[in-house]
C-alpha positions in Angstrom: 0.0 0.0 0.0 1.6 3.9 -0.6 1.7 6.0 1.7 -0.6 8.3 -0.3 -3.1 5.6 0.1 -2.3 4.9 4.1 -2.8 8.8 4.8 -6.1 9.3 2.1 -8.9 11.3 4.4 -12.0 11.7 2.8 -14.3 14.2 5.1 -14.2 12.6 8.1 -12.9 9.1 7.2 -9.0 8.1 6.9 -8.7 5.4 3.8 -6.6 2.5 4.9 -6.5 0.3 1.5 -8.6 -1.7 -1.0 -11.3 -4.4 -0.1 -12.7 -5.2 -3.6 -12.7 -3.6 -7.2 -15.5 -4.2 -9.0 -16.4 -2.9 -12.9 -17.3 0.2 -12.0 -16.8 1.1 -8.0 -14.4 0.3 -5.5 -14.5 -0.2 -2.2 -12.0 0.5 0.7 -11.7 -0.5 4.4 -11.6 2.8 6.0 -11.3 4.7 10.0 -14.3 6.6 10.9 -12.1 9.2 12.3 -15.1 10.9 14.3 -16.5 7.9 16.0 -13.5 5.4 16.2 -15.0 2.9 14.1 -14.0 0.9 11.2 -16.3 0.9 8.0 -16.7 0.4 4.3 -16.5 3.4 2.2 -17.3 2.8 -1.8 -16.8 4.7 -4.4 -16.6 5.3 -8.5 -13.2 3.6 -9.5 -10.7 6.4 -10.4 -11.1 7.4 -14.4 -14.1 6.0 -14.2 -16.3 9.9 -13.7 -19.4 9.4 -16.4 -22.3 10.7 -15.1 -24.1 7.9 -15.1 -21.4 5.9 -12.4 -22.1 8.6 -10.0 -25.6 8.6 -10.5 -25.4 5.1 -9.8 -24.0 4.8 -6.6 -26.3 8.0 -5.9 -29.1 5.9 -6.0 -27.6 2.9 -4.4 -27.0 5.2 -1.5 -30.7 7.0 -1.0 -32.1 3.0 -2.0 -30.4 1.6 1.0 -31.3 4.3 3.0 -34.8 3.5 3.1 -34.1 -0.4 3.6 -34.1 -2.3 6.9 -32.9 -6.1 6.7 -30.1 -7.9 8.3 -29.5 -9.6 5.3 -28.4 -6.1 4.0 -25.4 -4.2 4.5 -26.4 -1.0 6.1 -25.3 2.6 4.7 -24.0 4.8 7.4 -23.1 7.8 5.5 -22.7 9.6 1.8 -21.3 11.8 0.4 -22.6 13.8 -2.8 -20.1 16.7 -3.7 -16.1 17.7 -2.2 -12.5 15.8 -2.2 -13.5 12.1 -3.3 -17.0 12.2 -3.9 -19.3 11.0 -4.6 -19.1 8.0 -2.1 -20.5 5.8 0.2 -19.8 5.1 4.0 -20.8 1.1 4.5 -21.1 -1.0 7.6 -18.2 -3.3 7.2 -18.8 -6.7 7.2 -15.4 -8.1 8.5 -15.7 -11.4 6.4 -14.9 -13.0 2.8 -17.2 -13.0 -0.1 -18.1 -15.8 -1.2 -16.8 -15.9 -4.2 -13.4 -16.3 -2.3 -15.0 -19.2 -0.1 -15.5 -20.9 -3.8 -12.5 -20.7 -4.4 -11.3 -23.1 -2.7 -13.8 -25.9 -3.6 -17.4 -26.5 -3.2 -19.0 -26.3 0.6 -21.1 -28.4 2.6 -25.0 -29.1 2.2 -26.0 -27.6 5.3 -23.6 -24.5 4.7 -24.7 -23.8 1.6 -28.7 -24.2 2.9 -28.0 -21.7 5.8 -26.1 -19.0 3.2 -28.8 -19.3 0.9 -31.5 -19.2 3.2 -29.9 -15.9 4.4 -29.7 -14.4 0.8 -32.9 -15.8 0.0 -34.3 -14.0 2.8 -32.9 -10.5 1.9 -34.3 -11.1 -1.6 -37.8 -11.7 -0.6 -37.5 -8.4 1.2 -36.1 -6.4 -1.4 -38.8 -8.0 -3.9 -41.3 -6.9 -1.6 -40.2 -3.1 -1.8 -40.7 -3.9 -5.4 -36.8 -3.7 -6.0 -34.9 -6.6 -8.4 -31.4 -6.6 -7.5 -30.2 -7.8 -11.0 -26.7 -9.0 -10.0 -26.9 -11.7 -7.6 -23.8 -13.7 -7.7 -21.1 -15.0 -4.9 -18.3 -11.9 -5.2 -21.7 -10.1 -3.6 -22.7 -12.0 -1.2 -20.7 -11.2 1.9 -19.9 -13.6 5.3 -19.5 -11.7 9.0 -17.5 -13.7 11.9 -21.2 -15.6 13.0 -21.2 -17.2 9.4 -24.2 -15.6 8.2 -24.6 -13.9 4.6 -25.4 -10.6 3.9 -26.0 -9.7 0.1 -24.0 -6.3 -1.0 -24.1 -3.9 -4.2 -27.4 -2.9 -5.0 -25.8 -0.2 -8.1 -28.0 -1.7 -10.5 -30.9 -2.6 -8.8 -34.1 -1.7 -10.7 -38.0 -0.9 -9.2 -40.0 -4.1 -10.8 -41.4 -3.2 -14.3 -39.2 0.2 -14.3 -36.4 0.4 -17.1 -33.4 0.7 -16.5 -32.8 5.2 -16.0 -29.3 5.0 -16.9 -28.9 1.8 -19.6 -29.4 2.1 -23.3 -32.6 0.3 -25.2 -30.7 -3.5 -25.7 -28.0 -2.7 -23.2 -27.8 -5.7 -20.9 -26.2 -5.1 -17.3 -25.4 -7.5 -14.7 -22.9 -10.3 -14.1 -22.8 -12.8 -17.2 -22.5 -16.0 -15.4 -25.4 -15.5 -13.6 -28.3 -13.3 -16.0 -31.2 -15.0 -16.6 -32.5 -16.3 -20.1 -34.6 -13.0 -20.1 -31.7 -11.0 -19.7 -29.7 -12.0 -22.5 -33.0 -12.4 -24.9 -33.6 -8.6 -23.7 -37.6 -9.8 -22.4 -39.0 -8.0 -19.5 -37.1 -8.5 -16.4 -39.0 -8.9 -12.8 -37.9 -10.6 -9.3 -37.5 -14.3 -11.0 -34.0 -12.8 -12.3 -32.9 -12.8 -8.9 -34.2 -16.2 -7.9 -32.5 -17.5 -11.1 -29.1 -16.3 -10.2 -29.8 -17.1 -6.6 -29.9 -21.0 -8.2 -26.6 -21.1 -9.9 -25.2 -19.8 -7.4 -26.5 -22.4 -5.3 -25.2 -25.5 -7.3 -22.2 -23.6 -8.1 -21.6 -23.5 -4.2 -22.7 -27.4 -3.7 -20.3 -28.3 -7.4 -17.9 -26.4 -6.9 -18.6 -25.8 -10.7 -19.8 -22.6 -12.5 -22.5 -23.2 -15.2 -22.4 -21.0 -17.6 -18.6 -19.7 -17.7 -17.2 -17.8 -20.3 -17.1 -14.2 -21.6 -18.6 -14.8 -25.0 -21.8 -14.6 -26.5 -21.9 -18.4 -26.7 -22.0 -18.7 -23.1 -24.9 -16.3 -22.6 -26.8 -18.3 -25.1 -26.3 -21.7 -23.2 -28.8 -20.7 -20.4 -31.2 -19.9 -23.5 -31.0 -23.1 -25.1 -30.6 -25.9 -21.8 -31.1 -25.9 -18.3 -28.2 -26.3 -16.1 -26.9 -29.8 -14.9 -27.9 -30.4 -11.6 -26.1 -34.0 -10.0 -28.7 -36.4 -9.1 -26.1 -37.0 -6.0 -27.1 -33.5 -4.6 -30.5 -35.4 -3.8 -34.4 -35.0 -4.6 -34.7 -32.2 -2.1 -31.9 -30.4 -3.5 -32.3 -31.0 -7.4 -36.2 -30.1 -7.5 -35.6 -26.9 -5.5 -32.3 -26.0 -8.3 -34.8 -26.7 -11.6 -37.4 -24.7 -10.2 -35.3 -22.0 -9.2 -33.0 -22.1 -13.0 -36.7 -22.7 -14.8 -36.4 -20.7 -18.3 -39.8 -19.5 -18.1 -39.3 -16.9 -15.4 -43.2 -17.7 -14.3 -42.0 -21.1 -13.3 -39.5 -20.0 -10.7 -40.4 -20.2 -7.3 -40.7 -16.9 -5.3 -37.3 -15.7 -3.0 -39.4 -15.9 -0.1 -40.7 -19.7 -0.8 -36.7 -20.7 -1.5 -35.9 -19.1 1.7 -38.8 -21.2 3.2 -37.8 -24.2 1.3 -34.1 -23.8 2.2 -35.3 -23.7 6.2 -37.3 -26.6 5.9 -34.0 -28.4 4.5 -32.2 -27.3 7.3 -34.3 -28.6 9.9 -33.6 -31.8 9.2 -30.1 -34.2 9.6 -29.4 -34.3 6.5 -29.4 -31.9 3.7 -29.6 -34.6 0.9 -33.1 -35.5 2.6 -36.4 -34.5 0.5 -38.2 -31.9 1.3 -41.3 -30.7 -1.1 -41.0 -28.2 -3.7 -41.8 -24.9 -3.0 -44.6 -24.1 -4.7 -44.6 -21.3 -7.7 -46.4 -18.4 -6.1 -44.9 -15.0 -8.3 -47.7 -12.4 -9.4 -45.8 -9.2 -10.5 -44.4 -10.9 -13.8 -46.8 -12.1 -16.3 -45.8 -15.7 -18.0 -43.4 -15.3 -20.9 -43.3 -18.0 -23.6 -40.9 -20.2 -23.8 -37.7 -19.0 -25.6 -36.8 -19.5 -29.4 -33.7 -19.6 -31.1 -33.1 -17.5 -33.8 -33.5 -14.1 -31.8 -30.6 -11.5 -31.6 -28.7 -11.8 -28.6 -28.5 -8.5 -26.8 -25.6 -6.0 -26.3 -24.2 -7.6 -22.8 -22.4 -4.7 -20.3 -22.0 -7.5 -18.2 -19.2 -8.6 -16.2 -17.7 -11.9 -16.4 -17.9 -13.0 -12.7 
């Protein structure tokens, strides 16, 4: 780390070095220098000052002001205008994503229930404020000390049914690995996007394998033409509730809140390998799209490969 970096003060908070660096933002463990405390502070990646990054993480900020989960990381404080801004002060979750969890190999069952029950959770709640998260994938899903999960980054979260205010008509945003069929085909997108990622992410965890890896266009098309392979040694309980959840007709997705249900159910008993019944389809806000054709152009993807 320099020592330009080691002595960086931004307002009232001393920058101590680099967490993560995402496509468009970065975030920093930094010294509340006012209260003594240690937090996360995000902000627009250097060179990166369109308009339409800082509008961004604008909105991220006033979004998670009005939210209230503990699935959520909490904002503490923003910043819109002066030295640095505009930026984001972060309760700092003193953990690993999970990405880097992954990293070293697939997890247990029973892990893997009790992290996606916790996302899960913070999903239903966000879908119930009428907000789709749009890039739900391990690098954002974040682990404290207790072992619990707490989803992170809500830069490109939508309000259901809203476009996008700062994409382009046919400008797909989100994490490649993990959009949804609707997604790459450009379709309306609702809370089943979520719930779709939420799955691969899932048997990615439980595989150690990602799905639909590459950063081509032939990998976005994959999840268009097949469903992902589930291993039938994951067990009924687990392989229902993964083809529900990666279903390619977004109506035939279970809801967040009936995987988080599902996922508690599966934790109850012994064994995670155990059946436990389907959740049942229960969405509303999204109307049933048909199923997809080839044939149609795939859209322009600003997506990540992640």
């Amino acid at each position: 780390m320099s020592e330009q970096q080691q002595t960086e003060i931004l307002g009232r908070y001393r920058v101590d070095g680099t967490i993560a660096a995402g496509g468009t933002a970065t975030v920093h463990r930094a010294h509340d220098l006012r209260l003594g405390r240690d937090v996360a502070l995000k902000r627009v990646r250097p060179g990166l000052g369109r308009a339409q990054h800082r509008l961004r993480l604008r909105d991220e900020g006033r979004l998670l002001a009005d939210l209230r989960h503990p699935g959520l990381v909490r904002i503490l404080d923003a910043a819109w205008e002066g030295h640095g801004a505009p930026y984001l002060v972060l309760e700092l979750v003193d953990g690993p994503d999970l990405a880097t969890v992954l990293a070293d190999g697939p997890l247990d069952p029973q892990r893997v229930a009790a992290i996606g029950r916790d996302v899960a959770s913070a999903l239903a709640y966000l879908h119930s404020e009428g907000i789709v998260h749009r890039d739900v994938k391990p690098a954002n899903v974040l682990l404290d000390p207790s072992g619990s999960a707490r989803i992170c980054d809500l830069g490109i979260s939508l309000d259901v049914g809203e476009p996008d205010p700062h994409g382009r008509p046919g400008h797909t945003v989100g994490s490649l690995a993990y959009l949804a069929p609707e997604q790459v085909l450009g379709e309306a997108i609702g809370t089943a996007v979520d719930v779709f990622a939420l799955g691969l992410l899932l048997l990615e965890a439980l595989t150690g394998h990602r799905e639909y890896s590459g950063p081509d266009d032939s990998s976005a098309w994959a999840r268009v033409h097949r469903s992902p392979t589930i291993p039938i040694s994951l067990g009924a309980a687990w392989t229902r509730l993964l083809a529900a959840m990666t279903a390619r007709v977004p109506a035939e997705r279970p809801s967040a809140a009936d995987v988080a249900a599902h996922l508690e159910a599966l934790l109850a008993v012994e064994d995670a390998t155990s059946d436990v019944p389907t959740p049942a389809v229960t969405r509303t806000e999204t109307a049933r799209v048909g199923r997809h054709r080839a044939g149609r152009p795939v859209q322009d993807l600003a997506a990540t490969v992640a």
